[in-house]
N, C-alpha and C positions, 0 to 999 in steps of 0.2 A: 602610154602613161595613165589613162585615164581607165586600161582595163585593170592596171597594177594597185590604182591608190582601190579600187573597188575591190580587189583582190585582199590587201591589208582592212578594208573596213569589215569583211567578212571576217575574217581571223580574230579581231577584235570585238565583236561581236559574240563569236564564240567563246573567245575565253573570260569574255565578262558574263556570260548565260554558264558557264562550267563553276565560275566563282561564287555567283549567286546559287545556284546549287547545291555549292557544300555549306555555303551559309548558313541556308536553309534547314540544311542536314544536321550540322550542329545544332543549330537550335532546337530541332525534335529530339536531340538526342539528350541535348542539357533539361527539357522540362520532360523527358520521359524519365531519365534519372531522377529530376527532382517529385515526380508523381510516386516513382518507389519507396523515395526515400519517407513520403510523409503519408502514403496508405498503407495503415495495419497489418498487417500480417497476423493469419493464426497463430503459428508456429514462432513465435517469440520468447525471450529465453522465461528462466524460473522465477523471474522475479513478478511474471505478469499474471501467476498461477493467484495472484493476493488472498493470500491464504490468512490475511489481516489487515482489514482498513487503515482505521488511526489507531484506537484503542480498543475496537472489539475483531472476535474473534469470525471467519466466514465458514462458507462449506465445502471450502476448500485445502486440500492436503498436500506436501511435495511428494514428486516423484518416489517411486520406490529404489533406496541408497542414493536420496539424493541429500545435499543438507544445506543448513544456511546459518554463518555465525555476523550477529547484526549487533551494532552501537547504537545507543541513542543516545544525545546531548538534550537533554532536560533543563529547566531552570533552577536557577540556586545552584549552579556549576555541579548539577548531577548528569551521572553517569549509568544507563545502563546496558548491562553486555547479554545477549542471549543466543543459545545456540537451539536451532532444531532440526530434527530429523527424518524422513519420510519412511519409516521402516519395513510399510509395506504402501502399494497403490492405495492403499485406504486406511493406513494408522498413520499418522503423526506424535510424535513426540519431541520434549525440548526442556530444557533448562534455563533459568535467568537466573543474573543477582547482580548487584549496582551499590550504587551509594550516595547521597547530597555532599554537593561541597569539594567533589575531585577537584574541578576548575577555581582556583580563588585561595584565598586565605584561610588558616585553622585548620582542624583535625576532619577529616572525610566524617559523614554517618554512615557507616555500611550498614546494609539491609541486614535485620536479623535472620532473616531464614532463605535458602537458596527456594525460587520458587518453580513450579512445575507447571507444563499443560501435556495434555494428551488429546486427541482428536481423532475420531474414528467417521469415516465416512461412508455414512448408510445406504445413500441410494443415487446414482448417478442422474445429471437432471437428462430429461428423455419428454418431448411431447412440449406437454402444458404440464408434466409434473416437474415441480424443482428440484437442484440438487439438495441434501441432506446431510450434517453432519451431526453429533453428540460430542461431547469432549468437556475438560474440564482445565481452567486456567486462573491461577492462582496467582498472579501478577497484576497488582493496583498501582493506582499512579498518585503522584504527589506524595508531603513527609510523610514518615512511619507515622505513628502514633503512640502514646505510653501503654494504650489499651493493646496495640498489636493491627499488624493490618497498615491501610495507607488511608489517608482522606478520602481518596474515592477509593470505595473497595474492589475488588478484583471483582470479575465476571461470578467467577465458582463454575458451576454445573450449569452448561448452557446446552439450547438448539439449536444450527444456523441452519436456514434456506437459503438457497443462491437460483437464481435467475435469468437466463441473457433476455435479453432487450427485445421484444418484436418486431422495435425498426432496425438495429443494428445486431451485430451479433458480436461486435467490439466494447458492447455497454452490459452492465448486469444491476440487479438490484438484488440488495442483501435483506434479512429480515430474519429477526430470532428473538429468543426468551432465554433469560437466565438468571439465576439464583445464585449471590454469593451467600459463601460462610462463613464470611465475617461477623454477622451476627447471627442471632440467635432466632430473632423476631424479625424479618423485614421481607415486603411483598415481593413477587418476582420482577424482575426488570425485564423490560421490550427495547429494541433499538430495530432500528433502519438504516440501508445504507445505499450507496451508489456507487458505482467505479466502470471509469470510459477511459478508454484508450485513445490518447488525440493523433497519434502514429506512433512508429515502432518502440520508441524511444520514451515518448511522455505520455503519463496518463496523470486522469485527476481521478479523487476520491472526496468523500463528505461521509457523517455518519450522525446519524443523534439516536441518543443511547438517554434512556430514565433512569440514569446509575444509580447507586447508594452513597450519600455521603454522612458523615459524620458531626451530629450536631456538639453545641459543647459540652453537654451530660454525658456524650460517646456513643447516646441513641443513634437509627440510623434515620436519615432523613432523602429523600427524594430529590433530586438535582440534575433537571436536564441538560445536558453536555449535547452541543450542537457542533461537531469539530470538521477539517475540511484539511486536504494535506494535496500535494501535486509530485509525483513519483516521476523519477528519470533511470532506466535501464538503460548501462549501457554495456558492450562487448557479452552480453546476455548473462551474463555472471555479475556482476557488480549494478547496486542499487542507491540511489538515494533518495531520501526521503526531507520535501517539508513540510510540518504539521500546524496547524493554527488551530489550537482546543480553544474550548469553551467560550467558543464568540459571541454567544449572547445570555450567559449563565449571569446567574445574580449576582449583587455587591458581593455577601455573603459569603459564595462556595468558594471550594478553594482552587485554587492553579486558575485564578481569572484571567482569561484572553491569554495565557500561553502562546510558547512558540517550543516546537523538539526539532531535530535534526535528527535524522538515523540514516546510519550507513550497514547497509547489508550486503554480505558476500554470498554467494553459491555455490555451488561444484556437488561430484557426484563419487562415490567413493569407486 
């Protein structure tokens, strides 16, 4: 009897060391999963190429025949729609036009003119040198104007540099000059930017930009825009986007403390 019950306590014994076992084994396998699921990857889809902050433009381009048609939800129930295209590894090109007032009451204002950008990319970043882009973008934010144009003017003819991080290679810092031609007389604009990747799926973004705005003579006037937006890729094709502009801009300028939504799609032809 007493070699039998020693006999069942071994058994016992085992299959509770066999059970703790795959416990265990589960559990390396649930936070080995969850370790994947929340460290970055290079290789993540089009949308992490951000080939544009909140409002300005970077030095970066989509794939070659690749493209992306994007919404944005503005304030004042506007609406803007744009499509771009990567036409080669170093040109970018795209189309937008929109309108105040889709969402809500009354007649839409559509945009008077459909607007353009083009983006050519000069030098890949390599070393301690940055990457390099040139391009021109004719899309401003907030209402038209009688004079033409938006309250904040479009970028016009800019330069972007682009940069990864030295402690990460999932972070970069953006940085460029550019000139709209909205007016006639107005000094070049600088901006800055940031964008980190928190894993596959979320990244954040910030930017402050010394845009041009519109005083009430129609002059242009100087208005720092300090904006900040948190991006979610997901199935690598589909993007959303949300923006928080002009968090600490004066009484004065326009589109104060905003909020935009944009949804972008991808694919490749």
């Amino acid at each position: 009897m007493r070699s039998c019950y020693i006999s069942r306590q071994r058994a016992w014994c085992s299959l509770e060391v066999r059970r703790v076992g795959k416990m265990r084994q589960l559990g390396a396998l649930a936070a080995l999963s969850l370790l994947l699921l929340l460290v970055p990857s290079p290789a993540a889809g089009y949308g992490e190429s951000f080939t544009n902050l909140v409002d300005v433009q970077t030095a970066h381009t989509l794939p070659r025949a690749s493209y992306s048609l994007g919404v944005r939800v503005v304030p004042d129930g506007g609406v803007q729609t744009g499509f771009t295209v990567g036409v080669t590894e170093y040109v970018l090109a795209g189309v937008s036009y929109g309108a105040a007032n889709i969402i809500g009451s009354g007649e839409p204002d559509w945009d008077n003119e459909i607007e353009f950008e083009l983006k050519i990319r000069l030098a890949e970043e390599y070393d301690v040198v940055p990457g390099l882009a040139i391009g021109y973008d004719s899309r401003g934010h907030g209402a038209q104007t009688p004079e033409g144009g938006y309250e904040k003017a479009s970028q016009g003819i800019y330069i972007a540099a682009a940069k990864t991080a030295p402690f990460s290679e999932f972070w970069q810092f953006h940085a460029g000059i550019s000139r709209t031609l909205e007016f006639e007389k107005t000094d070049p604009d600088f901006f800055l930017g940031v964008s980190g990747r928190l894993s596959q799926e979320f990244s954040v973004l910030a930017e402050y930009q010394l845009g041009a705005t519109r005083d009430d003579d129609g002059s242009a006037d100087k208005t720092g825009y300090l904006n900040a937006g948190l991006r979610w890729v997901f199935a690598e094709q589909v993007e959303i986007d949300l923006y928080f502009r002009n968090l600490v801009g004066p009484s004065g300028s326009p589109e104060r403390s905003s909020r935009a939504l944009s949804f972008v799609f991808y694919d490749s032809f």
